[in-house]
N, C-alpha and C positions, 0 to 999 in steps of 0.2 A: 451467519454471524460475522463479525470483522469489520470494523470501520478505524478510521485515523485521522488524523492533520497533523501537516506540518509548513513551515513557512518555507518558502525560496528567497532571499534577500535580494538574488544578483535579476530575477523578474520583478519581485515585490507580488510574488502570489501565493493564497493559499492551495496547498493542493491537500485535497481530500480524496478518500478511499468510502465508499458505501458498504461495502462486502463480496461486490463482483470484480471483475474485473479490468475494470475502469476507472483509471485517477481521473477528478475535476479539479481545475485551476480555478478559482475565484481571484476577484480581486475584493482583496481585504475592507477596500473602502465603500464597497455597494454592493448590498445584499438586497439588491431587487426581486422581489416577487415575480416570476411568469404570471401571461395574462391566463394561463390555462389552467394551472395548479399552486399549487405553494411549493412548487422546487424551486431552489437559489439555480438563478440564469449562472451557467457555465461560459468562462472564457474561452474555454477549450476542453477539451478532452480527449485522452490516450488509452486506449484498449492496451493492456499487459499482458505478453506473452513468454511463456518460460522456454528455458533452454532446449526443450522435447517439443516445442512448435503450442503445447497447451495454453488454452485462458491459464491465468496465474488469478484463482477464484480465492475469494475471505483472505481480500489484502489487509491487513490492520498493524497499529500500531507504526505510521510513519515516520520517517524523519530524514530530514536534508541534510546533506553529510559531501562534503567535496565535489558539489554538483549532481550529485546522482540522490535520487530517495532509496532509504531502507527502507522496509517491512520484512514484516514476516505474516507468516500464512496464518490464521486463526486453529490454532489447538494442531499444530506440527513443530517441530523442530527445526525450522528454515525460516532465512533471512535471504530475501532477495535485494538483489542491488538494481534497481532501474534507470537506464535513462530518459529524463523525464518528457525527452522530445520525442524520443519515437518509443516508449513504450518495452523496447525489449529487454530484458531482464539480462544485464553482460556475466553476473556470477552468482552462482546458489550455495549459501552456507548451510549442509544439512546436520541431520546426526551424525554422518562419519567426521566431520571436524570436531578436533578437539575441542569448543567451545563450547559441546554439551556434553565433556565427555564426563563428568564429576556430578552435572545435574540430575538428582531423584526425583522423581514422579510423586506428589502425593496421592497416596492411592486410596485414602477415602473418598476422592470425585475423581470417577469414573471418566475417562475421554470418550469426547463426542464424535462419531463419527458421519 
């Protein structure tokens, strides 16, 4: 699970998250079909690595912020920061920041593991 977009201004691209660990940049203005499938042709693409060398897997919920994208992981407590040329993840906002420290769980839906 985990998918995203969000815009770049300063490239003029969309970058998208599937739920692996791979951003695609499209450009906004051509959503060509490949001749092999119906995947949207990528401009490029960036494999995301976190701070412990791992894929950074169920990237979702983007967004472009000071040059770098946010997300956060699909059903964790973490916010990555990535840079979007090479991929690697420069800071991880997890549960020890204060940011979730006041957040309750609602605990009639059960987390997925």
């Amino acid at each position: 699970e985990g998918w995203g977009i969000t815009y770049n201004p300063n490239t003029e691209e969309l970058i998208v998250s599937d739920g692996s660990n791979i951003l695609h940049f499209w450009d906004p203005d051509d959503f060509k079909v490949q001749q092999e499938g119906t995947a949207i042709s990528s401009l490029r693409t960036v494999s995301v690595t976190r701070q412990n060398g791992s894929p950074a897997m169920k990237l979702n919920e983007l967004e472009f912020w000071r040059g770098r994208i946010l997300a956060n992981v699909w059903y964790q407590d973490v916010i990555l920061v990535i840079h979007p040329e090479t991929g690697v993840v420069e800071k991880e906002y997890g549960t020890y920041c204060r940011m979730f420290a006041d957040v309750r769980r609602d605990l009639t839906f059960p987390a997925l593991t």
